[in-house]
C-alpha positions as CSV (number, residue, x, y, z in Angstrom):
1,X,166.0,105.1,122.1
2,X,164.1,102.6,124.4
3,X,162.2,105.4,125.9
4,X,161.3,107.1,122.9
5,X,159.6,103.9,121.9
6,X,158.0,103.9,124.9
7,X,157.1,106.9,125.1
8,X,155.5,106.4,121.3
9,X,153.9,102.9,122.1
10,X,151.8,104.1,125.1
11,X,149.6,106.1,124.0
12,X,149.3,104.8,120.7
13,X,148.4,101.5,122.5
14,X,145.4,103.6,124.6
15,X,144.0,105.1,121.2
16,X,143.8,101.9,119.5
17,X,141.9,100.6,123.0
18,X,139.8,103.8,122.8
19,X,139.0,103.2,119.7
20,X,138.1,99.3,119.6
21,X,136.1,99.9,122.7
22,X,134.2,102.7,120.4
23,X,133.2,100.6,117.7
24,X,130.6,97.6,118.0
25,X,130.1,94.9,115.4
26,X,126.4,94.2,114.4
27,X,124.9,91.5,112.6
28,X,121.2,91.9,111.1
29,X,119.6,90.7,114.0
30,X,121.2,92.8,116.3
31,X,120.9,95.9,114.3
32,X,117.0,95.3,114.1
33,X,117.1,94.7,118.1
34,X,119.3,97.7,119.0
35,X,116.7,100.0,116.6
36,X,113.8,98.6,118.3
37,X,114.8,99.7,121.7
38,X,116.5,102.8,120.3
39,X,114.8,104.3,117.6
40,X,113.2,107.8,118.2
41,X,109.9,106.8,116.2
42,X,109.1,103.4,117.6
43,X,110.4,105.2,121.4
44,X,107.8,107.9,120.6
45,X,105.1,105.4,119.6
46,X,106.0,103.5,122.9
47,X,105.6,107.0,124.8
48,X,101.9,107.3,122.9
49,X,101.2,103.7,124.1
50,X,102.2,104.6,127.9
51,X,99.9,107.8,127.3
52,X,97.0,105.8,126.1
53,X,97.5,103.3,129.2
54,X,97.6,106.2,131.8
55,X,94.5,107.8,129.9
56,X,92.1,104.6,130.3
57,X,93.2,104.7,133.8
58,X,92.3,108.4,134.0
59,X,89.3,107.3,132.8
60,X,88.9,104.3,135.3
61,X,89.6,107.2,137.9
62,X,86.3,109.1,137.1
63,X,83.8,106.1,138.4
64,X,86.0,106.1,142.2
65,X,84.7,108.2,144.8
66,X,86.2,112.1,144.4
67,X,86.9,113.9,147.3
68,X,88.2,117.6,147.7
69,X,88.9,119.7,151.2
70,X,88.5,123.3,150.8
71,X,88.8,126.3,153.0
72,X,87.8,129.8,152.4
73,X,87.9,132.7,154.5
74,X,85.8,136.0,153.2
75,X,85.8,139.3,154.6
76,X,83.6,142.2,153.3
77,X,85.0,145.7,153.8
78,X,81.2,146.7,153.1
79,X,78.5,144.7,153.1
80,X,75.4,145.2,151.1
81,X,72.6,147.0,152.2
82,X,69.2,146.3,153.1
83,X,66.2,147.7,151.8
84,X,62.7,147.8,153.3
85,X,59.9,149.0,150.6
86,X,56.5,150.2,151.8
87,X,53.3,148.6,150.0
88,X,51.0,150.6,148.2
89,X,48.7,151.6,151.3
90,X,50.8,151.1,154.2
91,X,50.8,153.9,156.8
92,X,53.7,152.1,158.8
93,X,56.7,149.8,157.7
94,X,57.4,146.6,160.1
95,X,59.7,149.3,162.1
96,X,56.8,151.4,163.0
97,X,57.7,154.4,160.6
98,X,55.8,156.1,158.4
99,X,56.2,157.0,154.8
100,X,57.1,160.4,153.1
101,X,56.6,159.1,150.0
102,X,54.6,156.1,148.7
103,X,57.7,155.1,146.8
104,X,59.9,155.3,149.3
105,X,62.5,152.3,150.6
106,X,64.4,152.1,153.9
107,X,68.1,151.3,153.9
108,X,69.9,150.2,156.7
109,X,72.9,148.6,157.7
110,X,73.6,144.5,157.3
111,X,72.7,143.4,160.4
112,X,72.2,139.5,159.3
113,X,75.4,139.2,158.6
114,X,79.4,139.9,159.4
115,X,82.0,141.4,157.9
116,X,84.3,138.2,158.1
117,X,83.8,134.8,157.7
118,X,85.2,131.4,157.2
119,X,84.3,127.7,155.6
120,X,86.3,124.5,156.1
121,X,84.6,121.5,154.2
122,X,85.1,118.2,153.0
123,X,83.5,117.3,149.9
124,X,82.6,113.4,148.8
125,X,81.2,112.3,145.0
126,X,80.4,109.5,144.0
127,X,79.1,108.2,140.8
128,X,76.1,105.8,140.5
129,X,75.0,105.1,137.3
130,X,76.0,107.0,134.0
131,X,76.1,105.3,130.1
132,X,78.5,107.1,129.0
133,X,81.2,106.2,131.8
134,X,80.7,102.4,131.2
135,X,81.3,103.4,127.3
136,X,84.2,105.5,128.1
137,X,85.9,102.5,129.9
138,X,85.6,100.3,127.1
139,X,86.8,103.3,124.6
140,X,89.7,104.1,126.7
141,X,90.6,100.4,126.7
142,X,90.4,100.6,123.0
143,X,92.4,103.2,122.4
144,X,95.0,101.4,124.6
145,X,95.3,98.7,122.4
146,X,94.9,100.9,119.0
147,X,98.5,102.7,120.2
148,X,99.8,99.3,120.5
149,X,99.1,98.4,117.1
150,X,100.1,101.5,116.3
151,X,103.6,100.6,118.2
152,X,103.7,97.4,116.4
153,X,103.2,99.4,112.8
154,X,105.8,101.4,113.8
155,X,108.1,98.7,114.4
156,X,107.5,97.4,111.4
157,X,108.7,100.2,109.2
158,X,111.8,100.6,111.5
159,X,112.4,97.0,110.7
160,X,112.5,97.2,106.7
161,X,114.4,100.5,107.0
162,X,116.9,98.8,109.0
163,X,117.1,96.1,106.9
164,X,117.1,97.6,103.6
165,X,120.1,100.0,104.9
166,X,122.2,96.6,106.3
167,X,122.4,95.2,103.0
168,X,122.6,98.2,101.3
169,X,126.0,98.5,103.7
170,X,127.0,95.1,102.3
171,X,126.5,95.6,99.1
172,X,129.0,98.7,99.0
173,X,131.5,96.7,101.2
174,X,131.6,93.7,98.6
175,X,131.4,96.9,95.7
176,X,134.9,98.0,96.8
177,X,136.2,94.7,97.5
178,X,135.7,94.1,94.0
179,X,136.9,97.6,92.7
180,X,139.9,96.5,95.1
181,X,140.4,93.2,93.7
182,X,140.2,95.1,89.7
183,X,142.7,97.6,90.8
184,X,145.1,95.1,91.7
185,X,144.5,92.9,88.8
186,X,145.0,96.1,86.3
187,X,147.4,97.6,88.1
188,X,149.4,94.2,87.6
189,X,148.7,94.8,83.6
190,X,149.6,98.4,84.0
191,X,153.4,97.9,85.6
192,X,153.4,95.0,83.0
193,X,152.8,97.1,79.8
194,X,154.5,100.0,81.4
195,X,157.7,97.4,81.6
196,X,157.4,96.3,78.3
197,X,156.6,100.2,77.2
198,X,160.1,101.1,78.6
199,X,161.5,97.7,76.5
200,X,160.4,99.0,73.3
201,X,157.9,96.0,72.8
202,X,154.6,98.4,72.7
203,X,154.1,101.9,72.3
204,X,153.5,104.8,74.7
205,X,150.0,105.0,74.1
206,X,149.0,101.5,75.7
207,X,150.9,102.5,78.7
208,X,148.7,105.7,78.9
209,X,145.9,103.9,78.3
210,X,146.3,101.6,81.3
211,X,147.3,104.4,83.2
212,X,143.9,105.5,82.6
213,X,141.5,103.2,82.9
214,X,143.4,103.2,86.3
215,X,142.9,106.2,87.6
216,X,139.1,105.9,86.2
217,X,138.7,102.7,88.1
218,X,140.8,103.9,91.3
219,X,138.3,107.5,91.3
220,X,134.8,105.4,90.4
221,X,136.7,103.0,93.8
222,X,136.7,106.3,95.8
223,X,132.7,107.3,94.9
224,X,132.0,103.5,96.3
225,X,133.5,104.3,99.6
226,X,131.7,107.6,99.9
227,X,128.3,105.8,99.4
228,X,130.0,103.3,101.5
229,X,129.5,105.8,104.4
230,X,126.6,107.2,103.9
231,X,124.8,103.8,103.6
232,X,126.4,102.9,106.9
233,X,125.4,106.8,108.7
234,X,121.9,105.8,106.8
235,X,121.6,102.4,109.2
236,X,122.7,104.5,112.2
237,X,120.3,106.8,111.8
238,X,117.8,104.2,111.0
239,X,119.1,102.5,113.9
240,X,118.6,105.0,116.6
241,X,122.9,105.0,116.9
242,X,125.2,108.0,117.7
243,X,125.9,108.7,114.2
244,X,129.8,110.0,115.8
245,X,130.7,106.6,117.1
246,X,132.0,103.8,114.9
247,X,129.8,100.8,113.6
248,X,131.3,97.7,112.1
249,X,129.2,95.6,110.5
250,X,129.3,91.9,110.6
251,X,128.0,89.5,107.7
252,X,129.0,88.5,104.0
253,X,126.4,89.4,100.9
254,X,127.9,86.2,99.5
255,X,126.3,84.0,102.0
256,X,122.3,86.0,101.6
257,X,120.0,83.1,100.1
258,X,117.0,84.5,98.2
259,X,113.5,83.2,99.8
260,X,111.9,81.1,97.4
261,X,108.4,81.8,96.8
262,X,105.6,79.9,95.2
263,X,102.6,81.4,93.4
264,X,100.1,81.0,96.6
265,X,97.7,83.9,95.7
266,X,96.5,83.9,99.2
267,X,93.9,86.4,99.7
268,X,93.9,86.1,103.5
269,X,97.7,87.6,103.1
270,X,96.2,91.4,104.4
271,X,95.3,89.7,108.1
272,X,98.7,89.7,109.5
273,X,98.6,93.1,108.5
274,X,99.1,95.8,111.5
275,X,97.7,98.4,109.1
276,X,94.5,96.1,109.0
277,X,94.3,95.3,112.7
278,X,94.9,98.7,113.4
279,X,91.7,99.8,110.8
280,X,89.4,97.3,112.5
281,X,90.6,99.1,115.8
282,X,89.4,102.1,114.9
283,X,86.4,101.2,113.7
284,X,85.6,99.6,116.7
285,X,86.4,102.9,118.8
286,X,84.1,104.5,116.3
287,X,81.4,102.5,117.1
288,X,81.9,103.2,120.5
289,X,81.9,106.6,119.7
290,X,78.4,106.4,118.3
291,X,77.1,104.3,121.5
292,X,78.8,107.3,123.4
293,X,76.6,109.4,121.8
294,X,73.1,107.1,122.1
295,X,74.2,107.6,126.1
296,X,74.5,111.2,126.8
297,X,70.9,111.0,126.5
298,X,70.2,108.4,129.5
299,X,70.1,109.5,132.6
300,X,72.9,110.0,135.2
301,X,72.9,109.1,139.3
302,X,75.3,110.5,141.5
303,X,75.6,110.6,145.2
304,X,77.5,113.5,146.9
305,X,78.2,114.6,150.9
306,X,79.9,117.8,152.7
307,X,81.2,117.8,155.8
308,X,82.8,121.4,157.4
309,X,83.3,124.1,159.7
310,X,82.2,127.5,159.6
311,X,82.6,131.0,161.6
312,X,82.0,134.3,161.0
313,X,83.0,137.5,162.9
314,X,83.1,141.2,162.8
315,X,87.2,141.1,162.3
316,X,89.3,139.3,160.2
317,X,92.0,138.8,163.0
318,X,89.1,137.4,165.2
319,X,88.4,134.8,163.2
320,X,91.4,133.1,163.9
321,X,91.1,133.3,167.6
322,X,89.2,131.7,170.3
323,X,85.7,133.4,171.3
324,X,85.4,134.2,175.4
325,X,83.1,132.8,176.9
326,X,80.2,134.9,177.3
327,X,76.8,134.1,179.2
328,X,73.7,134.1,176.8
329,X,70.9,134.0,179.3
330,X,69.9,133.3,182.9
331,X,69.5,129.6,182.3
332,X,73.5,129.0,182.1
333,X,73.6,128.6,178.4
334,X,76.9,129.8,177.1
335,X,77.7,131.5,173.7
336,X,80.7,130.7,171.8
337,X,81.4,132.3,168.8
338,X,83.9,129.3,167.5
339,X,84.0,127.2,164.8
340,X,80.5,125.1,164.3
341,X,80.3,121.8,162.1
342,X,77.4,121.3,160.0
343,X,77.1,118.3,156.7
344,X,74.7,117.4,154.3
345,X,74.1,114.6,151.6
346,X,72.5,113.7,148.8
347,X,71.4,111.9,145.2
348,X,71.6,114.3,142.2
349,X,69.5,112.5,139.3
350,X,70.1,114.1,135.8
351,X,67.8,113.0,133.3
352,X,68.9,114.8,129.6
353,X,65.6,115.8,127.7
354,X,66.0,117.9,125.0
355,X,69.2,118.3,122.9
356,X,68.5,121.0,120.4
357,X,69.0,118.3,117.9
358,X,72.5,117.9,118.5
359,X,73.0,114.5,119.7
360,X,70.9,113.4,116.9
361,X,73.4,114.6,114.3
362,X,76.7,113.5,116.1
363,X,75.0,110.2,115.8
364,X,74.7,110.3,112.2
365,X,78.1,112.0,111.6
366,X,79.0,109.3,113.9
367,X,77.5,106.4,111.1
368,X,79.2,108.4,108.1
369,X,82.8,108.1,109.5
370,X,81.9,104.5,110.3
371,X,81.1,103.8,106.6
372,X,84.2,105.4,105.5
373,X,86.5,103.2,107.6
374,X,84.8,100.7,106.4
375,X,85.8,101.6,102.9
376,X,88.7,102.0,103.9
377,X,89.1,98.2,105.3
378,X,87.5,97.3,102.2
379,X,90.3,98.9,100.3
380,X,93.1,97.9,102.2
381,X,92.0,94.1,101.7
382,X,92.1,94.6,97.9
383,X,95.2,97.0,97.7
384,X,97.0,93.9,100.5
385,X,96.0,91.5,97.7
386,X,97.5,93.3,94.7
387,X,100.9,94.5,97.0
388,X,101.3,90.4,97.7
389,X,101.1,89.6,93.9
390,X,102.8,92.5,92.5
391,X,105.5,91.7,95.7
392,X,105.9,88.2,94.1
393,X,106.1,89.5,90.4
394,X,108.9,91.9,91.2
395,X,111.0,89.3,92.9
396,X,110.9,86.2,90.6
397,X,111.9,89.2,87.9
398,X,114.5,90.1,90.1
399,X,115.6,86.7,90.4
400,X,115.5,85.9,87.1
401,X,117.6,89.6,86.1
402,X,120.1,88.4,89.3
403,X,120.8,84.9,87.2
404,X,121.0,87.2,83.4
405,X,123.8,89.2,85.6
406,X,125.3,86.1,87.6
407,X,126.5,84.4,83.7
408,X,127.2,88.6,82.9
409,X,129.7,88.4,85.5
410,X,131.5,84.9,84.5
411,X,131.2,85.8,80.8
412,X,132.9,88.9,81.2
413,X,135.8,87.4,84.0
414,X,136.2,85.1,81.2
415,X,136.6,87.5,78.2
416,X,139.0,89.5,80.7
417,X,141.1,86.5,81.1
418,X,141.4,85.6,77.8
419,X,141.7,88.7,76.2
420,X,145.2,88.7,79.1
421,X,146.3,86.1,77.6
422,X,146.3,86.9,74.5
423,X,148.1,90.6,75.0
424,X,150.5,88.4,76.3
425,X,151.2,86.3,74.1
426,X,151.4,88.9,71.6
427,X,148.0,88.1,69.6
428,X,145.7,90.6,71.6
429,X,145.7,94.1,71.7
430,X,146.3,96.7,75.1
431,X,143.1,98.1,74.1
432,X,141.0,94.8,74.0
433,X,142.3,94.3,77.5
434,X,141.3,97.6,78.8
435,X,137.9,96.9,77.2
436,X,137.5,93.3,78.7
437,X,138.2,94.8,82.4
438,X,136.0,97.6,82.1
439,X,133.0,95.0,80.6
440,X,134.0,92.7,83.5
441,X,133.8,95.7,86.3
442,X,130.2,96.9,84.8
443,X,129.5,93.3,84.9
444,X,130.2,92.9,88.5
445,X,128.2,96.7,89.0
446,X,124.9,95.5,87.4
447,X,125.3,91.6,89.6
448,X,125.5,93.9,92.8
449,X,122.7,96.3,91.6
450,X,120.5,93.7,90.9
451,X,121.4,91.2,93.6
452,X,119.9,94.5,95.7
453,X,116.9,95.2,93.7
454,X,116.0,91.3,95.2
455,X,116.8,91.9,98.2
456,X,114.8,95.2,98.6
457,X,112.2,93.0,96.7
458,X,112.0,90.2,99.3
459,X,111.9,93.0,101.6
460,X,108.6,94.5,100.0
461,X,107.0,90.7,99.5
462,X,107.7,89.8,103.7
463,X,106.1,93.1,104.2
464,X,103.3,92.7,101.8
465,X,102.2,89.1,103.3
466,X,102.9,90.3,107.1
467,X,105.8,88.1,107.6
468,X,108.4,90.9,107.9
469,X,107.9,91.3,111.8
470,X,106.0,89.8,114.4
471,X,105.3,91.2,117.5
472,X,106.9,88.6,120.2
């Protein structure tokens, strides 16, 4: 018997371990830290801010010295011919022979050049003076920091998702503790009637009538625990987490204190905005835009160099091997067909003067988008302003509905417990009871639904005033 209960424990002792080390407990603040590392939004808004980073230094790149090696290697199964024409009263061509035609032309043979040849060169650049690079630093720099904001944005909205979908997880956990807590309160009333049903002392239909409402109560319980689990797979989505593994979550709705607000009307509300920092960004990269543009027409110095080695032969094979030796004239000079350096610098100046036009009209396309994110600025401010008072309308009204339901909620509890007594005693009817517990249970429904709405409504009015996240 021993080892069958050892044989039992073991593994069921390893499951439970499996399973404990599967599931973490989050609070708020570590739910809104594990989403910011692991969220596939604000990761991809991270991998456009790396992007925009390695970009500016791309562009940084362009103003550093460039230098290529190249080596090419040409042969020419048949070169082109030459031709010789004759002028118009020439007897004799430079080759002594005369015309049968006056329009004739003499074609020979390539004898300036080889059939194979070969170029190995290095290749310097460097750039001087150019507008538009100087521009394109400071752009690239922008756009840099406009990805941040970005980033920051981001973060922002993964923030009130996460935090909506925590207490929205809270919410449903107290929702079934109190369906649990009303099941076992009428289900104590049920086996009590059903007792006194089997004594005589009431008739069948009360007992049915408790059986119902608990059955209704018990399958409206079930519902809870569904939504239950799709608010929690909601957070782990929002989260960034493995929606397969298990997520406790730590914390008590009870203890959630309401921020209390005062009518400020602050107007300045929209600057701790990341949708505002992040419009004044771009209207700054657009006004580098439109300098970029003024630029292309200034002029442009660069200075550039080659240094190589060059052969040519009459065989591809040859061209690849050392030359002999091979005495060019009585004076002991030597001839070596071999590989022969040669290099060359210089300072190419290019000085744009005439467009077509075209520059002139990016320019002013250029001013048209700057006036529309302008307007765009300017509505934000105003739209900030209206978000912040309609943010603090919406959660005194929720405060005020959240107190309406709070005296719900003890009103009915105390109709439920009277109207107990009473059915007791023999002075109340079963179906007053039934009545009281369900008023007290929709009671408890709309305390939970509202106590939510504030929440979501404090959520909004932090957003609204750019106090939801900071950016550390």
């Amino acid at each position: 018997m021993k080892k069958i209960f050892l044989g039992f424990a073991v593994p069921f002792y390893f499951v439970c371990t499996t399973l404990a080390q599967d599931t973490a407990t989050f609070n708020l603040q570590q739910c809104i830290d594990y989403a910011l590392k692991n969220n596939t939004n604000v990761k991809n808004a991270q991998f456009d801010e790396y992007i925009a980073k390695a970009q500016a230094k791309e562009v940084r790149g362009i103003g550093l010295p460039q230098v290529n090696a190249s080596a090419t290697v040409i042969d020419n199964p048949n070169l082109k011919k030459m031709f010789i024409p004759f002028q118009q009263g020439d007897t004799t061509n430079f080759l002594g022979l005369p015309p049968t035609l006056p329009t004739d032309v003499y074609v020979f043979n390539n004898f300036f050049q080889t059939r194979n040849s070969g170029d190995i060169n290095l290749t310097a650049n460097q750039l001087l003076l150019s507008g538009s690079y100087i521009v394109g630093l400071q752009a690239a720099k922008g756009v840099a920091d406009l990805m941040k904001t970005n980033t920051t944005l981001t973060k922002v909205q993964t923030v009130e998702n996460v935090t909506k979908a925590y207490y929205l997880v809270l919410i449903n956990k107290e929702r079934v503790n109190v369906f649990d807590a009303n099941l076992t309160r009428l289900d104590s009333a049920r086996k009590q009637t059903k007792a006194l049903y089997e004594q005589g002392f009431v008739e069948k239909i009360d007992a049915d009538r408790m059986d119902v409402a608990y059955n209704n109560l018990f399958t409206e319980r079930q519902k809870f625990i569904q939504m239950l689990q799709l608010s929690t797979l909601l957070l782990k989505f929002h989260m960034g987490y493995d929606v397969n593994k298990n997520l406790q979550i730590a914390g008590d709705i009870k203890n959630y204190t309401p921020t209390l607000i005062t009518t400020s009307r602050d107007t300045g509300m929209y600057k701790n905005r990341a949708e505002y920092k992040l419009l004044q960004k771009q209207y700054a990269l657009e006004k580098l835009n439109m300098k970029n543009k003024y630029m292309e027409g200034t002029p442009t110095l660069a200075l550039f160099g080659t240094l190589g080695y060059i052969r040519s032969t009459n065989s591809l094979g040859a061209l690849f091997k050392r030359s002999p030796d091979l005495p060019f004239d009585g004076g002991g000079r030597i001839f070596k067909n071999n590989w022969y350096y040669y290099d060359f610098w210089g300072i190419s100046l290019n000085v744009p003067l005439l467009s077509g036009l075209s520059r002139t009209y990016k320019i002013q396309q250029s001013k048209i988008n700057l006036k529309k994110i302008q307007n765009n600025i300017d509505n934000f401010k105003q739209a900030s302003d209206m978000e912040v008072i309609q943010a603090e309308v919406n959660m005194k009204n929720a405060q005020l509905n959240l107190e309406s339901h709070k005296k719900n909620v003890e009103l009915a509890k105390e109709v439920a417990r009277l109207s107990k007594i009473k059915y007791e005693q023999g002075v109340g009817s079963n179906l007053e009871v039934v009545d009281a517990e369900s008023s007290y249970k929709e009671a408890q429904t709309n305390y939970y639904d509202a106590l939510y709405q504030l929440i979501i409504s404090e959520i909004d009015y932090k957003k609204a005033t750019g106090t939801l996240y900071n950016e550390q």
